[in-house]
C-alpha positions in Angstrom: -34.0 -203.1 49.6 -31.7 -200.4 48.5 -32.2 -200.9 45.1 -36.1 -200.9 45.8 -35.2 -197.4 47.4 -33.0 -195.7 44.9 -35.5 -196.2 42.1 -38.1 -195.1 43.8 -36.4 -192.5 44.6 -35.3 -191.8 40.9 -38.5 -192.5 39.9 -39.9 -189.8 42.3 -37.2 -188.0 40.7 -38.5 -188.0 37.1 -41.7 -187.2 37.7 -41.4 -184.2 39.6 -38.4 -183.2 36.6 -41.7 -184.1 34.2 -44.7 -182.1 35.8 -42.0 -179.4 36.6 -41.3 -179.2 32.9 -45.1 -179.6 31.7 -46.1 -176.9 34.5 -43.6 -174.1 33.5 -44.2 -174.7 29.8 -47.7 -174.5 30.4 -47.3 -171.3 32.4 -44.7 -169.9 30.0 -47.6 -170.3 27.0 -50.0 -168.2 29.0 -48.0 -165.7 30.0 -47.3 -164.8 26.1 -50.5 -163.1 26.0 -51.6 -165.6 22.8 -55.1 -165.7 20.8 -56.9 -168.6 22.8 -56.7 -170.9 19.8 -53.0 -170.5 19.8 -52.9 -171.5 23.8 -55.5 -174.8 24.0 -53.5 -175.9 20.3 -50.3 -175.6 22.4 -51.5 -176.9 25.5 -53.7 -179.8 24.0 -50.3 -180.6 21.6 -48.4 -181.0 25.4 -50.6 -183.2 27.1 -51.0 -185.5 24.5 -47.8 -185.8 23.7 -45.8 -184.7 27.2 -42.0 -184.7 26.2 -42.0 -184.5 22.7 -44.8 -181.5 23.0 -42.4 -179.5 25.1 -39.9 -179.9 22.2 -41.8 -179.0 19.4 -43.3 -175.7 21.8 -39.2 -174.6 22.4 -38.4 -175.2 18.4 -41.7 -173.4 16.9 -43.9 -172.2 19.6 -42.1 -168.8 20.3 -40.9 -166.2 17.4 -37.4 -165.8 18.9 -34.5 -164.7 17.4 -32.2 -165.9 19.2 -29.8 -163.9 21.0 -27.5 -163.0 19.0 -29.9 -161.6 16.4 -32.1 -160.0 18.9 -29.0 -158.0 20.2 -28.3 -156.9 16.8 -31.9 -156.0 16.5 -31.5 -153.7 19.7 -28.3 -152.1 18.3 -30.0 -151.1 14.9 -33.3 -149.5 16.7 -31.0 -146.0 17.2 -30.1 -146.2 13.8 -33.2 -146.4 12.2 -34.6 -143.8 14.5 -32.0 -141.1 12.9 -32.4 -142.6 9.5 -36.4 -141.4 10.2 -35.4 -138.3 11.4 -33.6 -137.3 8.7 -36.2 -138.0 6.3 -38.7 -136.0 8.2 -36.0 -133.2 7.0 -37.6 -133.8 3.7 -41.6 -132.6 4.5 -42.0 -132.1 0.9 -42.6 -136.2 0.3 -45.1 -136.4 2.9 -48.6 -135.9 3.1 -51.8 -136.3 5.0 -53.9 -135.5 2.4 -55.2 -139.3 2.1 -58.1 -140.9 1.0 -61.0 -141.2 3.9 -61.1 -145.1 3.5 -57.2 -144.6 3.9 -56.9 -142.5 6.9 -57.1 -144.7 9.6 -54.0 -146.8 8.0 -51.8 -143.9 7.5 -52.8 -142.3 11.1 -51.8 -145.9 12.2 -48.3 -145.9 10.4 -47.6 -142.4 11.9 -48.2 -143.3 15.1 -46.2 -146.4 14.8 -43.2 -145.7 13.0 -43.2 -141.5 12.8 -44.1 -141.4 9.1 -46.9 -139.9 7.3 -47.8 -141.4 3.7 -45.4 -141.0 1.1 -46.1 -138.8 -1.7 -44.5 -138.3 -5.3 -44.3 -142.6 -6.6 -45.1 -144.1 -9.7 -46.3 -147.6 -9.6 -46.7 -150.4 -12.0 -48.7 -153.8 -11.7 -47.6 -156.4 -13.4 -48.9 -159.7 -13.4 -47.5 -161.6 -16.3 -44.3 -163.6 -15.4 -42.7 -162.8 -18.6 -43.1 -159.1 -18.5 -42.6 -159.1 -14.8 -38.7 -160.5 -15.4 -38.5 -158.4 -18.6 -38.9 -155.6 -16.7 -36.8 -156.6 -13.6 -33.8 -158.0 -16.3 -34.0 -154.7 -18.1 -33.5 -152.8 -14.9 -30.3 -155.1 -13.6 -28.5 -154.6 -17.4 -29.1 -150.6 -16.7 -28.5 -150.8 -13.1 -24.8 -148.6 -12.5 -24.0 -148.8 -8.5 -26.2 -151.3 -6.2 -28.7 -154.4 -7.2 -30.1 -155.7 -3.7 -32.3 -158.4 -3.6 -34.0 -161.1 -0.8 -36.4 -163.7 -1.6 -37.9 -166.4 -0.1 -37.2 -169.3 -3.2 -34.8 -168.9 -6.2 -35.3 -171.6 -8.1 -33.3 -173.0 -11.1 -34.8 -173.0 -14.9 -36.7 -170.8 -17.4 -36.6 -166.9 -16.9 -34.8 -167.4 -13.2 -31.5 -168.6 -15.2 -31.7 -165.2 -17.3 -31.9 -163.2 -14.1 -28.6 -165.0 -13.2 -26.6 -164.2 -16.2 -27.8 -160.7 -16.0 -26.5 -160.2 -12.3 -23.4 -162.0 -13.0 -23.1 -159.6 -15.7 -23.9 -156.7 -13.7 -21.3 -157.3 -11.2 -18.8 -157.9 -14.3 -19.1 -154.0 -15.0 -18.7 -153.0 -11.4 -22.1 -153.2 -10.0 -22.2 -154.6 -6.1 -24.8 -157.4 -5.9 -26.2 -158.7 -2.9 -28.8 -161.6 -2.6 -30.6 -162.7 0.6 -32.8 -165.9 0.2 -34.0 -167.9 2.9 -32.4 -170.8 3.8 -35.3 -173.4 3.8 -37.3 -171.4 0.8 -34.0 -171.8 -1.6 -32.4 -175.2 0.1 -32.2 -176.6 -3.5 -30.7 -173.6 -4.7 -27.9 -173.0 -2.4 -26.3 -175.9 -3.0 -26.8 -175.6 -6.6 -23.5 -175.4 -9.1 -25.5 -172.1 -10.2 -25.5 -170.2 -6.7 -21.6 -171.3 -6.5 -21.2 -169.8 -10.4 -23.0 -166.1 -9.2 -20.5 -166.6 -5.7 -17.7 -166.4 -8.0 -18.3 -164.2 -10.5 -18.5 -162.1 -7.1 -21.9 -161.6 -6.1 -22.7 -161.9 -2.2 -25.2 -164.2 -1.1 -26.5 -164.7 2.2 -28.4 -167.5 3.4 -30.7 -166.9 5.7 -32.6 -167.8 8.8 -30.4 -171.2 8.3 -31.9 -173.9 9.2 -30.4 -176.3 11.9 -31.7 -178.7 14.2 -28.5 -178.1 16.9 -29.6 -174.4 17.4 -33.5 -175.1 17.8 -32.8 -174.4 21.8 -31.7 -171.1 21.0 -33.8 -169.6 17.5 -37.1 -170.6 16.4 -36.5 -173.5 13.8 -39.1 -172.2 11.2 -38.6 -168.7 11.0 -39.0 -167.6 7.4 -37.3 -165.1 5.3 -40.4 -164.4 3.2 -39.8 -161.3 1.8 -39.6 -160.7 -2.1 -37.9 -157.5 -3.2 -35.3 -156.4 -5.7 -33.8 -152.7 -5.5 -31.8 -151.3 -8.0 -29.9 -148.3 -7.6 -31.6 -147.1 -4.8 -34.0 -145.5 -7.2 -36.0 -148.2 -8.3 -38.1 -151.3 -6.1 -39.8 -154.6 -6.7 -42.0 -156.3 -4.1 -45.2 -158.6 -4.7 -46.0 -162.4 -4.2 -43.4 -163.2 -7.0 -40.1 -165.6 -6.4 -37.5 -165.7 -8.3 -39.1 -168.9 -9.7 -40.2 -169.4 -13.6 -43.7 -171.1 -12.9 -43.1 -173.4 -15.4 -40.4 -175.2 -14.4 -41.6 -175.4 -10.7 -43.2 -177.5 -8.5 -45.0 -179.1 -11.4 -44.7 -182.5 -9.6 -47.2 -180.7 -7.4 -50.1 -181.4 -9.8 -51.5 -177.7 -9.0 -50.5 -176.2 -12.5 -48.7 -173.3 -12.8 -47.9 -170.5 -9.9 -49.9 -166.7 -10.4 -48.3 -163.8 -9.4 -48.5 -160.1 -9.1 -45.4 -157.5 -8.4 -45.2 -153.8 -8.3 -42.4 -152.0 -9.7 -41.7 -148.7 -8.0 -39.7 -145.9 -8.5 -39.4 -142.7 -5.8 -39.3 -141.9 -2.4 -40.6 -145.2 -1.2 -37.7 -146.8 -2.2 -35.3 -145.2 0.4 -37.9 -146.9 2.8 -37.3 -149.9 1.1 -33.4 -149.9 1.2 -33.5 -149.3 4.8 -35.6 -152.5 5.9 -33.3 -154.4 3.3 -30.0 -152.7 5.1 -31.8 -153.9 7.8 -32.6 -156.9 7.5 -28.6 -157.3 6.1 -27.5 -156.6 9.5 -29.9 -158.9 11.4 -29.0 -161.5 9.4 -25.0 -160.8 8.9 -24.4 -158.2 11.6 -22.4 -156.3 9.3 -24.1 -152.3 8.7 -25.2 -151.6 5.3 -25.3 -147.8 4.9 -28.6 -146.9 4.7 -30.3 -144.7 1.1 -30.1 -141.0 1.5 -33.3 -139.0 0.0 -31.5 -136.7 -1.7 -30.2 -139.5 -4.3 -33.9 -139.1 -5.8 -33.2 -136.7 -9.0 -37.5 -136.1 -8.9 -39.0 -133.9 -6.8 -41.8 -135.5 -5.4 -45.3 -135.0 -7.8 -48.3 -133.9 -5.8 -50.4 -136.1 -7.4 -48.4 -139.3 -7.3 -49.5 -142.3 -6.0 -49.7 -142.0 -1.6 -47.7 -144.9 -0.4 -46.7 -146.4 2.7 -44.6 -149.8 3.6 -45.1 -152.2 6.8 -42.7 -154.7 7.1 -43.4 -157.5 10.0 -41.4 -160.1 11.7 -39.3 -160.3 14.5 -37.3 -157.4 15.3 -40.4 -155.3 14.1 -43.1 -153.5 15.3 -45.1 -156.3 16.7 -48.5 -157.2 15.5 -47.7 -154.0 12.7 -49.5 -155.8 9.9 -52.1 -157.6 12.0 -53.2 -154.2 13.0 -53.2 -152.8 9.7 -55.6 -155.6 8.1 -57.8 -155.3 10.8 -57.9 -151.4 10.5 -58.7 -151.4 6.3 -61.0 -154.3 7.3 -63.2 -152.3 9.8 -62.8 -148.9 7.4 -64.5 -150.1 4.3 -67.6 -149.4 3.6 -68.5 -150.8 -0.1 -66.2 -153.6 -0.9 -63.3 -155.7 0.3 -61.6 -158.5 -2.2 -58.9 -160.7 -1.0 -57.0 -162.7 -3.0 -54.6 -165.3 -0.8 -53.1 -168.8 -1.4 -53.6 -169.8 2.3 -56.7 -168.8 4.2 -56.0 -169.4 7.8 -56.6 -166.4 9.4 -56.8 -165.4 13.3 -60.1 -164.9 15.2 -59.8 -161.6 15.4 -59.2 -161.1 11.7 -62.1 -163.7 10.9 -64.8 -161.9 12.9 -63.8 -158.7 11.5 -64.6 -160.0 7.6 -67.8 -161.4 9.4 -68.9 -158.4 10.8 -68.1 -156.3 7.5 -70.0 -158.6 5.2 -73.1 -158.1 8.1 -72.7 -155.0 7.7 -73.5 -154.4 4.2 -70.1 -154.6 2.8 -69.3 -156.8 0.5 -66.4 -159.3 0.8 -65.2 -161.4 -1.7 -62.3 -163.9 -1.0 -60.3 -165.5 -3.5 -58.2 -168.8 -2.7 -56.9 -171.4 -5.2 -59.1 -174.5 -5.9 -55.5 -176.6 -5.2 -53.2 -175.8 -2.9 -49.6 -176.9 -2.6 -49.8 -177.8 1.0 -51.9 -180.4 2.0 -52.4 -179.0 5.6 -53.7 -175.5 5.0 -55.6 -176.9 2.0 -57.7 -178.6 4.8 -57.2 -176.2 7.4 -58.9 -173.3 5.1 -61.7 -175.3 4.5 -62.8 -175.3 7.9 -63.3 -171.9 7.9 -65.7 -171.7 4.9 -68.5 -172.3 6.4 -68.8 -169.7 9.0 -67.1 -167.7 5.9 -70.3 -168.5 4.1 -73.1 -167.9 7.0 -71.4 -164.8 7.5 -72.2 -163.1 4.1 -68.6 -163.8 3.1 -68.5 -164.1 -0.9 -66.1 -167.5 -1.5 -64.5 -168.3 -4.8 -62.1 -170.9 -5.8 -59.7 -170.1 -8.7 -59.0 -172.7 -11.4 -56.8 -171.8 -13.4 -53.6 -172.7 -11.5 -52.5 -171.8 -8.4 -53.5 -168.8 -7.6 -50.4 -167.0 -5.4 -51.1 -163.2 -5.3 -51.7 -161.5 -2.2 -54.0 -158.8 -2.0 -56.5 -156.5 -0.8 -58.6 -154.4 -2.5 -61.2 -151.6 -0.5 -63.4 -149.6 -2.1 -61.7 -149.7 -5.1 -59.1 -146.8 -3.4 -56.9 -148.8 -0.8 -54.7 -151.3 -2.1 -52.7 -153.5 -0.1 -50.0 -155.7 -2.2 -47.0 -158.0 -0.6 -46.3 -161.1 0.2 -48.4 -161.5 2.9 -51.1 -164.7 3.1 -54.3 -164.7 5.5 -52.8 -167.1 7.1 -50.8 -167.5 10.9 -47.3 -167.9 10.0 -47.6 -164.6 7.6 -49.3 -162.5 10.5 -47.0 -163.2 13.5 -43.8 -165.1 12.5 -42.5 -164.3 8.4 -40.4 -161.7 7.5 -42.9 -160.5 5.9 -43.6 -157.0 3.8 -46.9 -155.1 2.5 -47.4 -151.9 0.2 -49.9 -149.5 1.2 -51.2 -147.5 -1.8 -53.8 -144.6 -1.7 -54.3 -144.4 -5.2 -57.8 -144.8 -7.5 -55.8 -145.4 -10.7 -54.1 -148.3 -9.2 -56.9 -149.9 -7.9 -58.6 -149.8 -10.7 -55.9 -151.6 -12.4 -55.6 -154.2 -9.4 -59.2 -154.2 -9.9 -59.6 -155.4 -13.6 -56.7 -157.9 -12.4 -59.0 -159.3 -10.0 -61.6 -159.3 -12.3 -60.2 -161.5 -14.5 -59.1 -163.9 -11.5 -62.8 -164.0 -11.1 -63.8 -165.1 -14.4 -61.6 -168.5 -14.0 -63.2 -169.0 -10.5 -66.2 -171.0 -8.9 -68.4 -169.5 -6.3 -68.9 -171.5 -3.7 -72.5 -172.2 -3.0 -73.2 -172.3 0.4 -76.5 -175.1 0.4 -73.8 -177.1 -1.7 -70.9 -176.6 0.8 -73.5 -177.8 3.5 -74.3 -181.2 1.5 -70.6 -182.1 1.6 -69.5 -185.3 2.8 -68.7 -186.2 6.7 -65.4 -187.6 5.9 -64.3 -184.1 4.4 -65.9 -182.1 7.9 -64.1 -185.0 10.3 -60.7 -184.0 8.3 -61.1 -180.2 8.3 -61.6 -179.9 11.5 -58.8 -182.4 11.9 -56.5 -179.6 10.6 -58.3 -177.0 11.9 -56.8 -178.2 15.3 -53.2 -177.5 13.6 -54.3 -173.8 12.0 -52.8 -171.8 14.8 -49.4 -173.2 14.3 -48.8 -173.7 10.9 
């Protein structure tokens, strides 16, 4: 009788522990203020699957830091207040003389982060891989001071093993090198005998965001460093969709060809805005201070006519929702043309219904995504929002040759937004992620040809086609569909 009593007490117990646990998680979702698909994915994930839902919400449901990080995130916000202040000493690089299409962008940035545009850059596209490490392994072997670099894979073979011998030989001549890649991005890498070779020779590399499973409690598992950028000198930047990664030597067990890429090289003011989200980022991640890039190491003077820039970066620790905002603003400011070119189409409703409505109203909107994707899961999960792509007016187009990796936007052949960010969830709310913002005809003209070209080895998608598709392909779209707010 005792026994009958104790376990139903205990089993009283357990439940109450369980719908205690299911109600504050549930509660806890809510309260974050979400896009409604993000909550009913959640919520429908932890009521079909009770305990183990509450465990995958606590390990990738929330963007946090952990504590640590987030308190040197706190510490560095003084910092990088003075570091703005000071360049505000400097009113000669700044400028609101932008572009009309532009304007709301740049009002955006100065009301978030206290900067105007930048004035006084010179930009390059480059989007063959060869010339693209040319350029970058030219730059290390002149570099004389500083090479700092983060990227989200470095990846062994080809071009990426010159780019090695070149920093190892930069440091032998008294350069300081530091490399940030991300810890799931470059697993194969960090444990290679290479990384150990470029430790010795005495570069620093960081890995980070490390993965591992006994701190998921405390830090979001899957937070990504995704950003690609190389700084040399503080004088001259790279950013773009690029990796450290010669495309024919990876992922060819993928079956998806070869990767495409675009990257900017940049030399100017922008690229003391640069070194400070890198010296940032070094501290969040190793909670030792980098000094930050003074101004006055620029030997130019800024050139009036010089390409208008401004940077976002976005992830935790940042402005939150920065580069959400700023594709929804150039979305809702065009008024000719929009082309986006992106890997992974997965974007938020709010993002979504803003192509929509641009395409309805008389703009036209052209989206470029590879025909094969890397990732099974947001292969499917893009595909289910093609149709209401299509009935919207959207233009669709599926690129062929190879994977197509660049991310892009191009507006009325004036704004161009280039960086490593993809339409997709994970790149708008939880990536270290970073975007250029340039005001500049000349270089959207020549993003423009680019994109020409992608077009000429892409398929439209016909719309009464896509209709006439079979139901086993609409059952498993919308099948992943139910996953696209979380991956």
């Amino acid at each position: 009788m005792q026994f009958t009593s104790f376990h139903a007490l205990v089993s009283t117990l357990i439940f109450l522990i369980y719908w205690l646990l299911i109600v504050s998680t549930t509660l806890r979702i809510v309260f974050k203020r979400r896009p409604t698909t993000y909550v009913i994915a959640w919520m429908l994930v932890i009521y079909i699957l009770p305990i183990i839902g509450v465990l995958l919400y606590f390990a990738l449901g929330e963007a946090h830091l952990g504590q640590q990080r987030a308190k040197r995130a706190q510490k560095m916000r003084p910092t990088i207040t003075k570091f703005i202040n000071r360049l505000s000493a400097f009113p000669d690089i700044f400028t609101t003389k932008v572009s009309q299409v532009s304007k709301p962008i740049f009002q955006l940035c100065k009301h978030q982060t206290g900067l105007d545009g930048i004035r006084g850059n010179h930009i390059e596209l480059l989007s063959n891989t060869d010339v693209i490490f040319d350029r970058l392994i030219e730059d290390i072997n002149n570099a004389h001071s500083n090479i700092e670099m983060v990227f989200y894979i470095w990846n062994e073979g080809g071009r990426a093993d010159d780019v090695e011998q070149a920093l190892i030989q930069a440091t032998q001549r008294g350069v300081t090198c530091r490399l940030m890649i991300d810890s799931a991005g470059s697993r194969h890498f960090i444990r290679s005998k290479a990384c150990q070779i470029m430790r010795d020779a005495g570069i620093v590399i960081v890995e980070a965001l490390q993965v591992n499973l006994l701190r998921f409690m405390f830090r979001r598992l899957d937070l990504r460093q995704h950003r690609k950028v190389a700084i040399i000198d503080n004088y001259i930047s790279y950013t773009g969709s690029m990796n450290i990664v010669d495309p024919r030597f990876f992922k060819q067990n993928k079956h998806v060809g070869e990767w495409v890429d675009i990257m900017i090289r940049m030399n100017g003011p922008v690229t003391t805005l640069m070194g400070a989200i890198y010296a940032s980022d070094w501290e969040l991640e190793t909670g030792k201070y980098l000094a930050l890039p003074q101004i006055t190491d620029f030997a130019e003077p800024p050139e009036e006519k010089k390409h208008i820039m401004q940077l976002i970066p976005s992830g935790p620790g940042y402005t939150e929702n920065m580069i959400h905002q700023v594709l929804l603003t150039s979305i809702y400011s065009a008024q000719e043309q929009i082309i986006f070119t992106t890997p992974y189409l997965v974007p938020s409703d709010d993002i979504l219904h803003a192509i929509c409505t641009a395409a309805q109203r008389g703009v036209e909107v052209i989206i470029i995504v590879p025909k094969n994707n890397d990732s099974l899961m947001v292969k499917w999960a893009s595909r289910a929002f093609f149709s209401e792509l299509l009935n919207g007016g959207v233009k669709l187009y599926q690129f062929n040759d190879n994977l197509l990796h660049t991310k892009s936007v191009l507006i009325d052949d004036q704004l161009s937004l280039v960086g490593t960010v993809n339409l997709d969830m994970r790149s708008l709310w939880l990536n270290f992620e970073i975007t250029t913002v340039i005001d500049d005809a000349q270089f959207a003209k020549s993003l423009s040809t680019l994109l020409g070209e992608y077009l000429s080895k892409s398929d439209k998608v016909d719309i009464e086609k896509w209709k006439k598709r079979p139901i086993w392909q609409r059952i498993v779209e919308r099948l992943f569909y139910f996953f696209a707010p979380l991956l």
